[in-house]
N, CA and C atoms as an extended XYZ file, in Angstrom:
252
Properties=species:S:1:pos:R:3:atomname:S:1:resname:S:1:resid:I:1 pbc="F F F"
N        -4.938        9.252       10.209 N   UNK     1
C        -4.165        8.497       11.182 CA  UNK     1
C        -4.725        7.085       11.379 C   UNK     1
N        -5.928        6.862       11.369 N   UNK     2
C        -6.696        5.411       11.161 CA  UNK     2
C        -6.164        4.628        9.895 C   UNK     2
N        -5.759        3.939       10.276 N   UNK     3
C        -5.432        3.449        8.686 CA  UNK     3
C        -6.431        2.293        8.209 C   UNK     3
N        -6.955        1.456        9.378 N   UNK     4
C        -7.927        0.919        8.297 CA  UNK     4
C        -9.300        1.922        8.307 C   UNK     4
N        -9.674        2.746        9.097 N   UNK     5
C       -10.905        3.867        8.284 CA  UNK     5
C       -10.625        4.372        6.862 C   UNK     5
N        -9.028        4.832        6.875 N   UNK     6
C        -8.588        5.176        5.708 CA  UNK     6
C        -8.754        4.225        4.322 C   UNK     6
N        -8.655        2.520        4.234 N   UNK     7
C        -8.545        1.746        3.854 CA  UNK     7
C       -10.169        1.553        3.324 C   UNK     7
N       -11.065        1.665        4.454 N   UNK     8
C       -12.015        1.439        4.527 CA  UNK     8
C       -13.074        2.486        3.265 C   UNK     8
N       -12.674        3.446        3.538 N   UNK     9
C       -13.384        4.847        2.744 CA  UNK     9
C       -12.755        4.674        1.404 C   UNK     9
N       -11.283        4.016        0.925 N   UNK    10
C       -10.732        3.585       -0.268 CA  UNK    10
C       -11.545        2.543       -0.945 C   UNK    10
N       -12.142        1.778       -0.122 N   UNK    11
C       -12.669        0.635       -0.602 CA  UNK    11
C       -13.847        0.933       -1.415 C   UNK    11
N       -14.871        1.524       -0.269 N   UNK    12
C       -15.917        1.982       -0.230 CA  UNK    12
C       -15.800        2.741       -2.263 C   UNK    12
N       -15.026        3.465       -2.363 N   UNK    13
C       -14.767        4.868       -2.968 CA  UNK    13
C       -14.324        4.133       -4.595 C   UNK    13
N       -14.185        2.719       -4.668 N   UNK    14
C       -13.697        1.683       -5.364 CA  UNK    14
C       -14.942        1.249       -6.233 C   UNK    14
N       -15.331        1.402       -7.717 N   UNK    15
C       -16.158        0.744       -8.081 CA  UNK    15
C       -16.086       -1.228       -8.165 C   UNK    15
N       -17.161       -1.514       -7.822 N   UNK    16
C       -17.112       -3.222       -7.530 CA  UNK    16
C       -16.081       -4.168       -8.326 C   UNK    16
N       -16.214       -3.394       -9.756 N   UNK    17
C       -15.199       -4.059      -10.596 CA  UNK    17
C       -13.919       -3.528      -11.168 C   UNK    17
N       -13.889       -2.097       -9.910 N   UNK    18
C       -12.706       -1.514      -10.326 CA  UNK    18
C       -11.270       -1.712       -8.974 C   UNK    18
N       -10.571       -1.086       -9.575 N   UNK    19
C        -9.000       -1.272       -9.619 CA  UNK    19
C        -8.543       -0.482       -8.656 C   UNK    19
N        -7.954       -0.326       -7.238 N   UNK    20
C        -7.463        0.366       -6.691 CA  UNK    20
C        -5.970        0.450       -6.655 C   UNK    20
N        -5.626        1.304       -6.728 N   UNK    21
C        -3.552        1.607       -7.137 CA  UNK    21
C        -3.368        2.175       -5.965 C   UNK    21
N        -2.304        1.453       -5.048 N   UNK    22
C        -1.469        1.879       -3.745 CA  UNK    22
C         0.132        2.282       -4.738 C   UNK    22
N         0.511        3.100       -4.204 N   UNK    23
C         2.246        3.122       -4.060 CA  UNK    23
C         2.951        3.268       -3.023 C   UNK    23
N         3.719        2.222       -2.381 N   UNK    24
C         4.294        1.991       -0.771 CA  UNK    24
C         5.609        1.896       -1.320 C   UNK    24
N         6.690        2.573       -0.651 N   UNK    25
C         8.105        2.316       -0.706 CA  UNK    25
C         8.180        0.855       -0.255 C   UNK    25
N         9.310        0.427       -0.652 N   UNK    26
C        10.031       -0.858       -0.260 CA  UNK    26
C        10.566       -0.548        1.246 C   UNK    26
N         9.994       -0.985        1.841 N   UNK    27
C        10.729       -0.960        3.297 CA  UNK    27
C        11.969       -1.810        3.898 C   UNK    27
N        12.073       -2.890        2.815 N   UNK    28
C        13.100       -3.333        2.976 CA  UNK    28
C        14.329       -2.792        2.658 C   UNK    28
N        14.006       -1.700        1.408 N   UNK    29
C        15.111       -1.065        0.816 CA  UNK    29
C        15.374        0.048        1.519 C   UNK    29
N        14.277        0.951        2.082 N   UNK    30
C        14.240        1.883        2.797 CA  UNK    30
C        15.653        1.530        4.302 C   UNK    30
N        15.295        0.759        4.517 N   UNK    31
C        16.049        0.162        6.200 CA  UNK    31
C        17.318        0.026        5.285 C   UNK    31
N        17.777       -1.379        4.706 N   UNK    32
C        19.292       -1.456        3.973 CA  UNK    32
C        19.500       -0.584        3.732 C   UNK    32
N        19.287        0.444        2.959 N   UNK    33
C        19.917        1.581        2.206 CA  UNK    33
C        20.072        2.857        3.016 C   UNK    33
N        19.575        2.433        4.154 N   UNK    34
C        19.351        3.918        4.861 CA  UNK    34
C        19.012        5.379        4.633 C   UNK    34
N        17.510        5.062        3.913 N   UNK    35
C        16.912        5.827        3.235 CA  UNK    35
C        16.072        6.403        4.145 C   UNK    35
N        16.414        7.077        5.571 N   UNK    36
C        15.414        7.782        6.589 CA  UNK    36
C        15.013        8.846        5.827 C   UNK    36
N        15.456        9.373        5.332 N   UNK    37
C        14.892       10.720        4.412 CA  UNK    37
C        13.962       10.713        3.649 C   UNK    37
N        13.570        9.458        3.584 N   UNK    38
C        12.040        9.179        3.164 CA  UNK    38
C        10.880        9.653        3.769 C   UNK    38
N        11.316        9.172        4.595 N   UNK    39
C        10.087        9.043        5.876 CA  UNK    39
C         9.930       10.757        5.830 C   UNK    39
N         8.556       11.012        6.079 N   UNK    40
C         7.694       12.229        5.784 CA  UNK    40
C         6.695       12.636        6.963 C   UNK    40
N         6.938       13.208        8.095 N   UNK    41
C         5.713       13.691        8.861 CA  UNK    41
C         4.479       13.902        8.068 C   UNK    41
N         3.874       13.771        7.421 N   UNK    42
C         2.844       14.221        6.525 CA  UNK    42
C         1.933       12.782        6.060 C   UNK    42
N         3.164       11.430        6.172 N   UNK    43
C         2.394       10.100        6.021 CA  UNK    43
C         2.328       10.162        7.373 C   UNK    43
N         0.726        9.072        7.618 N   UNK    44
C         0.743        8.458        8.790 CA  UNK    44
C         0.789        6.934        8.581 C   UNK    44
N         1.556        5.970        8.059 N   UNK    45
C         1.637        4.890        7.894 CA  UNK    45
C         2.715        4.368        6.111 C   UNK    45
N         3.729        3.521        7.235 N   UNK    46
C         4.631        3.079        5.640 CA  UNK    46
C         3.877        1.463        6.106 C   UNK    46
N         3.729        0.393        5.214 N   UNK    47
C         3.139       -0.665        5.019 CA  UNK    47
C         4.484       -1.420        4.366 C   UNK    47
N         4.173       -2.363        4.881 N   UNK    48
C         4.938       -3.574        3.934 CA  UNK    48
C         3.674       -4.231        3.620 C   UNK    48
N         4.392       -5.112        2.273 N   UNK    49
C         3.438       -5.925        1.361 CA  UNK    49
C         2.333       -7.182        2.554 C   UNK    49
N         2.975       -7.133        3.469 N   UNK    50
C         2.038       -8.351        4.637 CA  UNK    50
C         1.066       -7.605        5.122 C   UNK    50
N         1.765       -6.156        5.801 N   UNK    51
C         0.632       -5.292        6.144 CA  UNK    51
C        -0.515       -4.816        5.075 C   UNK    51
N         0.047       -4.424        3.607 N   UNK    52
C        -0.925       -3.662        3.226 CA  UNK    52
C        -2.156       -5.192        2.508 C   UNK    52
N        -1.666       -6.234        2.407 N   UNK    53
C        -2.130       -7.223        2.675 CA  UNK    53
C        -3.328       -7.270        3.863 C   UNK    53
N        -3.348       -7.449        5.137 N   UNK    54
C        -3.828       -7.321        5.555 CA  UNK    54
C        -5.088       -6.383        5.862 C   UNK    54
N        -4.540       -5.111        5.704 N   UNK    55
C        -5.400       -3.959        6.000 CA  UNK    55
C        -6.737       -3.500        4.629 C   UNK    55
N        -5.894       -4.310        3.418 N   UNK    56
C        -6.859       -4.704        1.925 CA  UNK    56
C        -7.705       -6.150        2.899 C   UNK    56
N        -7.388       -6.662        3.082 N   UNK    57
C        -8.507       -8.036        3.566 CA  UNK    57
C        -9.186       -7.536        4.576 C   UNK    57
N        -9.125       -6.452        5.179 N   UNK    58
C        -9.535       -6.374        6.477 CA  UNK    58
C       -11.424       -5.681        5.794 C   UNK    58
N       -11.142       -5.115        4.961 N   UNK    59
C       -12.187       -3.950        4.096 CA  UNK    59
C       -12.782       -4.749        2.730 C   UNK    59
N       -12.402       -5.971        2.673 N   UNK    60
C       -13.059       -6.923        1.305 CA  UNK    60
C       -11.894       -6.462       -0.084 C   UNK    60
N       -10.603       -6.287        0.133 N   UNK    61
C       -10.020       -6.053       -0.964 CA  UNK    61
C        -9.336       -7.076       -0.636 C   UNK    61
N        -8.059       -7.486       -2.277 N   UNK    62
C        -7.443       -8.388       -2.461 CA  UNK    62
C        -5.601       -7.878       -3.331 C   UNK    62
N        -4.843       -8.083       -3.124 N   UNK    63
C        -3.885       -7.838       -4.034 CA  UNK    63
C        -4.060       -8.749       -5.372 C   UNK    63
N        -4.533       -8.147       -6.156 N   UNK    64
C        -4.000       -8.605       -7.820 CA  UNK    64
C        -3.055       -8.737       -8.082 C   UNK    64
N        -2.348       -7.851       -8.389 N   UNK    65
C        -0.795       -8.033       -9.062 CA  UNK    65
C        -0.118       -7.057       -7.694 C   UNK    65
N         1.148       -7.120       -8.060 N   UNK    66
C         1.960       -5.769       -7.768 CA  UNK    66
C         3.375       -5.790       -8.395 C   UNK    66
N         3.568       -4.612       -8.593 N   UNK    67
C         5.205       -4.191       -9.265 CA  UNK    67
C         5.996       -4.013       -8.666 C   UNK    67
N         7.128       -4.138       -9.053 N   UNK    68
C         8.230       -3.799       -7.748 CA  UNK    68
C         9.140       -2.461       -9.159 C   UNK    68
N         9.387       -1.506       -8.858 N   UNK    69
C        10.390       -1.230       -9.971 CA  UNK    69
C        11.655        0.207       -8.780 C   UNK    69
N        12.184        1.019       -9.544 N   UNK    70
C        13.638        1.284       -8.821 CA  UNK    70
C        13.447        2.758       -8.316 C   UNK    70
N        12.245        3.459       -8.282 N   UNK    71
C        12.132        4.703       -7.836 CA  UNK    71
C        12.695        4.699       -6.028 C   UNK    71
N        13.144        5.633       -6.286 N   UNK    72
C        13.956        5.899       -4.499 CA  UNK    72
C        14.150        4.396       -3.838 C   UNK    72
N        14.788        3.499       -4.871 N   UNK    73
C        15.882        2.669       -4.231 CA  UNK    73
C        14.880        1.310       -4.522 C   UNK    73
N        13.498        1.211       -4.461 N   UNK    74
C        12.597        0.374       -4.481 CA  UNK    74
C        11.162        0.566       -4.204 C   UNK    74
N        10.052        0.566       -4.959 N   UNK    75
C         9.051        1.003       -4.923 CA  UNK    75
C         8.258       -0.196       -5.091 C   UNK    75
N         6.893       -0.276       -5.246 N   UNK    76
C         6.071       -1.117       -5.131 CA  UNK    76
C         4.814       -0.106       -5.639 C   UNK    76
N         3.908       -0.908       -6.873 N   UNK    77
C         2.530       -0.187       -7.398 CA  UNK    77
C         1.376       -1.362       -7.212 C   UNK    77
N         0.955       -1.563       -5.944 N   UNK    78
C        -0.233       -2.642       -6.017 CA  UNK    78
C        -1.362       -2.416       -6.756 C   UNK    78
N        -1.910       -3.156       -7.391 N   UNK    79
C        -3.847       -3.379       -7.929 CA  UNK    79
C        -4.363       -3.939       -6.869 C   UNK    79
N        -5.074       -3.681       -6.214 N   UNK    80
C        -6.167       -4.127       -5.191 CA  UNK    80
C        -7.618       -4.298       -5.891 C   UNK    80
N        -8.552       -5.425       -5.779 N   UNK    81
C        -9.614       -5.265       -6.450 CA  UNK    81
C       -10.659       -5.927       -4.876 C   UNK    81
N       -11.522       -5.675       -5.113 N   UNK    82
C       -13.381       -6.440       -4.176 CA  UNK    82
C       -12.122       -7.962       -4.515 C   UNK    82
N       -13.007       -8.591       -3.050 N   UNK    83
C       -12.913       -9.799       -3.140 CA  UNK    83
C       -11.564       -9.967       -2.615 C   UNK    83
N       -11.767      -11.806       -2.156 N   UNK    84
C       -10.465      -12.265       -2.009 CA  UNK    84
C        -9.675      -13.323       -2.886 C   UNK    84
């Protein structure tokens, strides 16, 4: 339920020069498309790209790249690496 402890123990769990992979739905697509059936009691947190932005800077990570491609309407595969 913490999400930056959660963030935090990801980081941690991250070798210095390695690669961390998020997959966050598109929340933009989620809302337009009216894709509530997404949403899962079982997550405790959907992120948009500003948030998961943030909550990576908050713990010494950075977005590298990220993908956008068409799974359940719009998906997103970030690289997070150390550093900003």
């Amino acid at each position: 339920a913490d999400q930056r402890a959660a963030f935090d123990s990801r980081a941690k769990a991250t070798a210095p020069d390695g690669v961390l992979l998020v997959q966050i739905p598109s929340l933009t697509a989620m809302i337009s498309q009216g894709q509530w059936n997404l949403l899962r009691h079982s997550h405790f947190g959907y992120h948009s790209l500003t948030a998961l932005t943030n909550l990576l800077g908050a713990v010494g990570m950075s977005i590298a790249t990220a993908w956008e491609f068409d799974l359940l309407g719009g998906t997103y595969l970030v690289a997070a690496v150390h550093g900003h």
